[in-house]
C-alpha positions as CSV (number, residue, x, y, z in Angstrom):
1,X,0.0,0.0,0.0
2,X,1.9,3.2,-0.6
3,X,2.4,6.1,1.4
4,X,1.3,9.3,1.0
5,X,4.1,12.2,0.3
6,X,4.9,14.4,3.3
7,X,3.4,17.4,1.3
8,X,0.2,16.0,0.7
9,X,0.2,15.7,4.5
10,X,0.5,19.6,5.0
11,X,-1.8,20.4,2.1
12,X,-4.7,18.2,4.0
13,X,-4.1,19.8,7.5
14,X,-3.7,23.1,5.5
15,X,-6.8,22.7,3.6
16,X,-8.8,21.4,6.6
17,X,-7.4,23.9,9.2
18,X,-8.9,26.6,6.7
19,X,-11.8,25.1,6.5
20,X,-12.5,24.7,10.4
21,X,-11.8,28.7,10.4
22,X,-14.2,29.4,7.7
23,X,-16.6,27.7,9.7
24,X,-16.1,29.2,12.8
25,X,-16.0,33.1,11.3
26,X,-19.2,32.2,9.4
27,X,-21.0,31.0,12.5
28,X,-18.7,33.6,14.9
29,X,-20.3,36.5,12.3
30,X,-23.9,35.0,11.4
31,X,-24.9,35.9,15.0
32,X,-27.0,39.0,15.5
33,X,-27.8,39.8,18.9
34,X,-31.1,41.4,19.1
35,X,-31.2,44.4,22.5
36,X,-33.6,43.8,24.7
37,X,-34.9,47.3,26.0
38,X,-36.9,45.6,28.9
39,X,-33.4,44.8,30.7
40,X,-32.5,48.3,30.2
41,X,-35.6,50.1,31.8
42,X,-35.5,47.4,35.0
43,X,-31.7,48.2,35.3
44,X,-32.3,51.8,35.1
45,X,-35.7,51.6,37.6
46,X,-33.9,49.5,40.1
47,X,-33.3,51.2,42.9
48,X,-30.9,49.4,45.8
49,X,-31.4,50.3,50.0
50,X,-27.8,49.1,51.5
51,X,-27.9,48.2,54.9
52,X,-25.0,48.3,56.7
């Protein structure tokens, strides 16, 4: 059975290490984040009593 060349070696790890990347930028980047206003209004209406 005969071996594969030491270059074709580095051009699969190259190839798939670019392709893992591409897939995590693409998911990483996809993502919108949608602001919730309700969080902001109770942060801003909260109103702390410290008792020391």
């Amino acid at each position: 059975m005969p071996q594969m060349m030491p270059l074709s070696w580095l051009m699969l790890f190259i190839f798939f290490s670019i392709m893992f990347m591409l897939f995590n930028f693409m998911n990483y980047f996809s993502y919108i984040p949608i602001k919730n206003n309700m969080k902001e209004k109770n942060m801003k209406n909260k109103i702390s009593n410290w008792k020391w």
